[in-house]
C-alpha positions as CSV (number, residue, x, y, z in Angstrom):
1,X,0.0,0.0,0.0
2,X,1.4,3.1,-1.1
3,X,1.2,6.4,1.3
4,X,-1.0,7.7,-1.5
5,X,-4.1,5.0,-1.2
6,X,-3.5,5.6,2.3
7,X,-4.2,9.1,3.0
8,X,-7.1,9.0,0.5
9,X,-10.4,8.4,2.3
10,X,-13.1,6.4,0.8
11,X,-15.8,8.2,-1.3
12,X,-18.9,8.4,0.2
13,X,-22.0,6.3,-1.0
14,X,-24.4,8.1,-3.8
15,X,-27.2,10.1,-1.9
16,X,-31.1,8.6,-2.3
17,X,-31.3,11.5,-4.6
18,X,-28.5,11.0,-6.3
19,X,-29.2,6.9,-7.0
20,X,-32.8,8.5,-8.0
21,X,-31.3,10.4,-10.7
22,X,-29.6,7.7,-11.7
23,X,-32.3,5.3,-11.7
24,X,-34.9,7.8,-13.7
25,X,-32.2,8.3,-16.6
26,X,-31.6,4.6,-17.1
27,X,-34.8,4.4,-17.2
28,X,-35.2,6.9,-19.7
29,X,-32.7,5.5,-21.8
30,X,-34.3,2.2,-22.2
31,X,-37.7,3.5,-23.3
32,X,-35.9,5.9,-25.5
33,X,-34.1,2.4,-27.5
34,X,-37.7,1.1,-27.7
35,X,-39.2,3.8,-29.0
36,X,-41.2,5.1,-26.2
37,X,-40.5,8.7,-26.1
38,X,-41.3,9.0,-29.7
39,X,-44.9,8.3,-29.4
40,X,-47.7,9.6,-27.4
41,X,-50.8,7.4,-26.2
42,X,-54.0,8.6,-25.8
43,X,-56.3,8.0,-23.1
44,X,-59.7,9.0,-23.5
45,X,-59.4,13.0,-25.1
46,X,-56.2,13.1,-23.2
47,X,-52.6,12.5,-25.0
48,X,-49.7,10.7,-22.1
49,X,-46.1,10.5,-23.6
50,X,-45.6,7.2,-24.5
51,X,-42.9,6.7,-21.7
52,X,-44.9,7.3,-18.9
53,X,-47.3,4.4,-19.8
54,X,-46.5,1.0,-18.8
55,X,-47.3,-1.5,-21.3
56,X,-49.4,-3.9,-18.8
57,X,-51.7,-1.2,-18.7
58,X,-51.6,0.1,-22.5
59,X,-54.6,-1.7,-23.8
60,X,-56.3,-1.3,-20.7
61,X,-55.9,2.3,-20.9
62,X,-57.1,2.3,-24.4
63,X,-60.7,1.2,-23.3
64,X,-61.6,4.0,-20.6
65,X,-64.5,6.4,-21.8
66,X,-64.2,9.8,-22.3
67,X,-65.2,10.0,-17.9
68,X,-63.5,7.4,-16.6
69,X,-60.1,9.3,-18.5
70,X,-61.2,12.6,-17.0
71,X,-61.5,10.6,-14.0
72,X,-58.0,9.2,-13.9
73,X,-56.6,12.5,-14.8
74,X,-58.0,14.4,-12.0
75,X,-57.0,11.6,-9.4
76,X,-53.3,12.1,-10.9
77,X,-53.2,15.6,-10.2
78,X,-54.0,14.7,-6.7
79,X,-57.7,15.8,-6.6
80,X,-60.5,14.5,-3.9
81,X,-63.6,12.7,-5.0
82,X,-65.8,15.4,-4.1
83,X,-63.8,18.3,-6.5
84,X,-63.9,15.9,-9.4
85,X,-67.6,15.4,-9.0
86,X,-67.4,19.4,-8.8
87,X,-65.4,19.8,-11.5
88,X,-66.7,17.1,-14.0
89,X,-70.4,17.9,-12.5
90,X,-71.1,15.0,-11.6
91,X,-72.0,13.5,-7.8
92,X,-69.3,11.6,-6.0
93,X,-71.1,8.7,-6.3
94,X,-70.7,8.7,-10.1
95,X,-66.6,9.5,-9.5
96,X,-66.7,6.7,-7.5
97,X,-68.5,4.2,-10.1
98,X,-66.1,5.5,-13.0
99,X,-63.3,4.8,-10.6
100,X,-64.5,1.8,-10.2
101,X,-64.5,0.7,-14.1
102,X,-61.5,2.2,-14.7
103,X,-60.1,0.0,-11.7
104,X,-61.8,-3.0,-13.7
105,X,-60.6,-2.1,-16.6
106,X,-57.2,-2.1,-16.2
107,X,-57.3,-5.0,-14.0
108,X,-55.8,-3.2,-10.6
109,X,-56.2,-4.6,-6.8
110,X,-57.9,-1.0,-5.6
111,X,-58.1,2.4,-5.3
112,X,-54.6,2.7,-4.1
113,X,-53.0,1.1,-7.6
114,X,-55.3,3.2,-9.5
115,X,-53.9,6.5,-7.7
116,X,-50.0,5.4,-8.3
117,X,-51.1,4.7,-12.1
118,X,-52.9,8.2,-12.2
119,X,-50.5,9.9,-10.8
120,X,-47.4,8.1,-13.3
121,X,-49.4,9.3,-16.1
122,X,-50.6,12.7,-15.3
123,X,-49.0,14.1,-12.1
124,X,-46.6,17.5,-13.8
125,X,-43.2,16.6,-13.9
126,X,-41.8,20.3,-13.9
């Protein structure tokens, strides 16, 4: 062991944020060799970049109506039943039902998986 190596301490481990960053531009790289970034999928009227959607849920996706899509969007901005029923006009029991297709739909275990899928797809990035 040279004096060298032994004065130099070792370099400290990647932050959470730093492995994050890491993490989302591999990830970025592999849908960009597939194609993914190219394209854009719509859902209901709404158009997703094509590497936000996961392709379990593509086809899936493909089949909500027009509500259910307006639905989804709403729940990935991080709205509560009651101001999507506001803001669609519509009564929360009606958010609920379309929630409940979409959920069907796409062939989720709950609420809960249908709010991390809304929220991958529409939450702003910026």
């Amino acid at each position: 062991m040279t004096s060298a190596t032994a004065l130099r301490a070792p370099s400290p481990p990647p932050s959470d944020a730093e492995q994050l960053a890491q993490l989302i531009a591999e990830l970025r790289a592999a849908e960009e060799r597939r194609g993914a970034a190219t394209r854009e999928i719509r859902i209901g009227e709404f158009t997703v970049p094509g590497w936000r959607v996961p392709l379990l849920h593509l086809a899936g996706l493909q089949t909500l109506t027009r509500n259910e899509a307006a639905v989804l969007r709403f729940l990935g901005w991080g709205r509560a039943n009651g101001d999507i029923g506001t803001l669609l006009n519509m009564t929360e029991n009606t958010v609920r039902t379309h929630m409940n297709n979409a959920i069907r739909k796409l062939e989720l275990d709950g609420v809960r998986e249908l709010n991390s899928l809304a929220g991958l797809l529409f939450l702003p990035l910026e």
